[in-house]
MARBAPA-725547 format. One line per field, with one value per residue (C-alpha): residue number from 1; x, y, z; chain. Coordinates in Angstrom, 2 decimals, decimal comma. Each point is the difference from the previous one (the first is absolute). Example, Ala and Ser with C-alpha at 12.3 -4.5 7.8 and 13.67 -1.06 7.14 Angstrom:
2
resi 1;2
east 12,30;1,37
north -4,50;3,44
up 7,80;-0,66
chain A;A
***
This chain:
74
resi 1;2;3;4;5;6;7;8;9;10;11;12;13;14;15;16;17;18;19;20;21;22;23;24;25;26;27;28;29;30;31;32;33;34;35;36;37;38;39;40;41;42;43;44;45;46;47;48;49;50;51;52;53;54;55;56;57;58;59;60;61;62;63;64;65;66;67;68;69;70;71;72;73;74
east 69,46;2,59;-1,09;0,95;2,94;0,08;4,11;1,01;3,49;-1,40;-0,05;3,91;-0,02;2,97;2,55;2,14;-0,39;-2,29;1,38;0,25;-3,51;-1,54;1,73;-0,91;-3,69;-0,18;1,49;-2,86;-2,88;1,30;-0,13;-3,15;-2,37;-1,45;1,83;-1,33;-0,44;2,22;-2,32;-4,06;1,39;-2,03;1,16;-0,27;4,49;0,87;3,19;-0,01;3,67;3,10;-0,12;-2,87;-3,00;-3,82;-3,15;-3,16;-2,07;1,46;2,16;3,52;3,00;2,94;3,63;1,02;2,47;0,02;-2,18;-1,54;-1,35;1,33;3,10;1,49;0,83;2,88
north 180,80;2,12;3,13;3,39;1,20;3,35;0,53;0,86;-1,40;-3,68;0,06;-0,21;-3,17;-0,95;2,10;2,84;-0,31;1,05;3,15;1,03;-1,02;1,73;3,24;0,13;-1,27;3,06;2,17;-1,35;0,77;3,37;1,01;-1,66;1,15;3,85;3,22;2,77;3,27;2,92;2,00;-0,86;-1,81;-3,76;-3,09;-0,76;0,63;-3,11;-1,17;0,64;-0,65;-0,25;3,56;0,83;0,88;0,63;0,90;-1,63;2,38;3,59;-0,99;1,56;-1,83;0,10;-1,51;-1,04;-3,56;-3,13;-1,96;2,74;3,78;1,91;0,32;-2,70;1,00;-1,85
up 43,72;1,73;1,96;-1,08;2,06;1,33;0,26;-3,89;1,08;-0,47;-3,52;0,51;1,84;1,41;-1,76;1,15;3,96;2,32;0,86;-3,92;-0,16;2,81;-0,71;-3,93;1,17;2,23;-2,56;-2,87;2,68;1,19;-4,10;-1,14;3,26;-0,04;1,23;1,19;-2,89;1,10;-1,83;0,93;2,85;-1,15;0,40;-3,70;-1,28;-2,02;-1,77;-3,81;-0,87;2,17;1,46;-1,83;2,51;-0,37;1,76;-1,20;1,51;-0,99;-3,00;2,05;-2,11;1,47;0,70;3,48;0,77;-1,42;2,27;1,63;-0,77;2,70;1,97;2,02;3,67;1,64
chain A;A;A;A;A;A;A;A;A;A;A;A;A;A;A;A;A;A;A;A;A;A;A;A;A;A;A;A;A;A;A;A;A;A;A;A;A;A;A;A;A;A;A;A;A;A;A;A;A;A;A;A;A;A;A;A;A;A;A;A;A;A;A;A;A;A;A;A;A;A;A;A;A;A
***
């Protein structure tokens, strides 16, 4: 039986290069993991829809990026 792999990018096997891979891999865990709330300050913002952010623990929808609910800094 195979073991459960923790990089979501494997799924893709050996399609559409590494670097493609790594980058949309990072991209994937950077919108599924938790954010911090703006408003009750928990670690508990998760992704509802593309853009679409919500805090499990104070109810707080609202719209920030794509992949991620605040700001990017550059």
């Amino acid at each position: 039986m195979p073991s459960k792999s923790s990089n979501i990018a494997k799924g893709l096997g050996p399609r559409y290069g590494s670097t493609l891979r790594k980058r949309w891999a990072e991209v994937v865990q950077s919108a599924r993991s938790t954010h911090r709330c703006p408003k009750c300050e928990s670690m508990r913002v998760r992704r509802v829809s593309v853009g679409i952010w919500m805090c499990r623990r104070c109810g707080l929808k609202f719209a920030g990026q794509a992949y991620s609910p605040g700001q990017r800094v550059v």
